[in-house]
N, C-alpha and C positions, 0 to 999 in steps of 0.2 A: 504493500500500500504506500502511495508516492507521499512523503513528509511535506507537511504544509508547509508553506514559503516563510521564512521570515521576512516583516515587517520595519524592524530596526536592525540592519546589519552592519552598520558603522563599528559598533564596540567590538563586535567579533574581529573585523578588519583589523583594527588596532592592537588587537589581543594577539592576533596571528601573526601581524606586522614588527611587534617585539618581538615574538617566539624567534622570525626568521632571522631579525638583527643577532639576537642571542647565540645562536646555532651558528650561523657563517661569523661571528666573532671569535668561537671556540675554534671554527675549522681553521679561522685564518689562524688560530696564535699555534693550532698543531702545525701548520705547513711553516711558518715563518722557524720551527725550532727545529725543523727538519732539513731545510733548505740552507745553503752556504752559500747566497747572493749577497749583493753589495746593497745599502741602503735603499737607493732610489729605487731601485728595484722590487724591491718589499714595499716601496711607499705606492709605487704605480699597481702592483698586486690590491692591495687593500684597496683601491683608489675604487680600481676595476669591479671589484667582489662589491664593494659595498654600491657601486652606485649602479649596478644590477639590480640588486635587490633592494633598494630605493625606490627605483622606477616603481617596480612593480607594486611596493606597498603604497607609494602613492594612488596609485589607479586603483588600488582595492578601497582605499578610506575614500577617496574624492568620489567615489561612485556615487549618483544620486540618483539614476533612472530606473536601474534594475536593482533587485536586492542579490546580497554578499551572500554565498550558501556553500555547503559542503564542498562541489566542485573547486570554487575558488580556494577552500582552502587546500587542496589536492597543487592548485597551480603554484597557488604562493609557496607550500613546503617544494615542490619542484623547482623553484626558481634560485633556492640558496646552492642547489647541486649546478644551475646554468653557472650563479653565482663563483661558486666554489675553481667550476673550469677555467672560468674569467679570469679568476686572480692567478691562474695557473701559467696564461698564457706569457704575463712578464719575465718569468721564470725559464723559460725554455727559446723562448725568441730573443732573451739578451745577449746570447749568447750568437746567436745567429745573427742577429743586424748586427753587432758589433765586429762580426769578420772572424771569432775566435772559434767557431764552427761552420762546418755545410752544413749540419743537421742537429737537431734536437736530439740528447740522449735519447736511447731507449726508455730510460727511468722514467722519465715525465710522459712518454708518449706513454707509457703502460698507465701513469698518474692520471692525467688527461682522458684515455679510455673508463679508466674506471668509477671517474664522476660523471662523466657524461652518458654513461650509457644505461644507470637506471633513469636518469634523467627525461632520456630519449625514450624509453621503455613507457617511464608512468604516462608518455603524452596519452596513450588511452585512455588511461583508469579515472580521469576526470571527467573526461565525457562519460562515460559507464558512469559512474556517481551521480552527473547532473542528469543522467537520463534517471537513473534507476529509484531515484529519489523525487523527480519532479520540479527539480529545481531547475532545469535546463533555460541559460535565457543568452540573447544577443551580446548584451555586455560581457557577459561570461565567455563567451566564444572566441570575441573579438581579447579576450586578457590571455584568454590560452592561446593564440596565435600569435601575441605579441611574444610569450616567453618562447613559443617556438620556433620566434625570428632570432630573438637572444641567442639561443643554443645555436644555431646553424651558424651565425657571425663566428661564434667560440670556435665549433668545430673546421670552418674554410679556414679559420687563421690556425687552425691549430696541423691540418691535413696539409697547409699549404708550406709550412714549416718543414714538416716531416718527406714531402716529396721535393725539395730542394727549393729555396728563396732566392733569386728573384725569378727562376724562371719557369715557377708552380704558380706566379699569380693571377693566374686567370683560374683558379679553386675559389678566388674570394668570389666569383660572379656567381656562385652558388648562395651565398650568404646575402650578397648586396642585391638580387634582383628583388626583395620583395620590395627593400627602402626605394629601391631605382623606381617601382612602377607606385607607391603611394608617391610620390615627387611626380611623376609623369600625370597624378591625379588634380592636380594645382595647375596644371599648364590642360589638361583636355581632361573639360569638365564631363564629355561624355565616360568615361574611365568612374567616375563614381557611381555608376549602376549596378545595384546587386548582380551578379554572376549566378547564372542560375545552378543548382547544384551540378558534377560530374566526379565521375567514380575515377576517370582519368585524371584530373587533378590530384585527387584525396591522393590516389598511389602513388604516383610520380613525387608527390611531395612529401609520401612517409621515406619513400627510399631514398632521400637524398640524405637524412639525418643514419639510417644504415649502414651506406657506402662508405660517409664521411669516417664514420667512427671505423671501419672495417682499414681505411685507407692510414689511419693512426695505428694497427697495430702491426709492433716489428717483425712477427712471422710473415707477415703477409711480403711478399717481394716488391721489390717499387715497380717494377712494368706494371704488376697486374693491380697495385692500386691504384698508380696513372689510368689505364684504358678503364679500370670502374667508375671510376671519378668523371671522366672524359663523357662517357657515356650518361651517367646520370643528368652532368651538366646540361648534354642534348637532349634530355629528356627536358629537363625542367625550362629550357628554353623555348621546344616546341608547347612546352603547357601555357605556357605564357603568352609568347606568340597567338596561338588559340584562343585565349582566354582577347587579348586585346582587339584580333580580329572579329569578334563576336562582337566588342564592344563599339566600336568603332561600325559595324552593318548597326548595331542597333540603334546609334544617335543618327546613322544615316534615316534610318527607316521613320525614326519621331521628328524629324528636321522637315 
């Protein structure tokens, strides 16, 4: 039987919003005692971790349309593990922009794999929750797809790392096309029309967060994380491509 909605879910936000400060403060002070980087480095880590999961408790407490429910809080505890990757990424790329590596040890890639991929995992279990309970709502949808823009940013810098810097950077246009087409949303106001649903999007876009984490681990060989990667990215460009062309006939068709 679906749990009736809450009416005042502010407090909860806020409740859950310490919770996650609390929890990625403990995770940072364990990585900071574990890790032998230089200062700045540790400053930009926490910088990262915390204003991840910032964002994200801002949008739970400021929420006024729809109410705060089970679901969200599924998103927000998943977001201190996007969180967690984030701070990770200073850590293993300083070492690579500063020229003192090609690649990122294996140690952080294994680091990296293992926060992010229950992460990538619970993207389900929120929706199952907001269904399963009756809480299911638009705002709700639109927070779970922002943390699962967060993760995918983590993961292209963190794959892009792993398969050689500078000339793996075309892994970030995995990461950057969702922010590329809400931008392209400002400039062609037909691009703001609901998309109607497709099971081709849903998939092409769960397997991009798969690949990416599959492409982080160091058994995998670098050929065959290149051509997975390579290939994902063609997916999710023809999803897009698809997706714009549809938008684009249809402001033709109301014009």
């Amino acid at each position: 039987m679906p749990l009736p909605r809450s009416t005042c879910p502010r407090p909860s936000a806020r409740r859950d919003g310490v919770l996650a400060f609390v929890a990625l403060g403990g995770a940072l002070a364990v990585l900071f005692l574990l890790v032998d980087v230089e200062l700045p480095v540790l400053v930009a880590a926490g910088a990262l971790g915390l204003a991840v999961v910032g964002a994200v408790v801002r949008s739970a407490v400021r929420r006024r349309d729809e109410p705060y429910g089970p679901a969200d809080r599924v998103t927000v505890g998943r977001s201190v593990l996007v969180a967690l990757a984030a701070a990770l990424l200073p850590v293993g790329l300083a070492p690579v922009l500063g020229q003192d590596a090609d690649r990122p040890v294996d140690t952080w890639c294994w680091a990296v794999f293992a926060v992010a991929l229950p992460a990538w995992l619970l993207d389900g279990v929120d929706g199952w929750v907001a269904r399963r309970t009756g809480t299911a709502t638009r705002a709700g949808a639109r927070f779970d797809q922002e943390v699962d823009a967060a993760l995918l940013i983590v993961l292209s810098l963190a794959a892009a790392a792993r398969l050689g810097l500078p000339g793996a950077w075309w892994v970030l246009a995995i990461g950057a096309l969702r922010y590329l087409f809400l931008l392209g949303q400002r400039v062609r106001p037909a691009w703001r029309r609901a998309l109607p649903f497709s099971s081709y999007r849903r998939v092409v876009a769960g397997i991009q967060g798969g690949v990416l984490l599959g492409a982080l681990v160091p058994l995998i060989p670098l050929p065959l994380a290149v051509t997975a990667t390579v290939i994902a990215l063609v997916l999710l460009l023809g999803s897009f491509g698809r997706d714009v062309l549809w938008l684009e006939r249809a402001g033709r068709d109301l014009s």
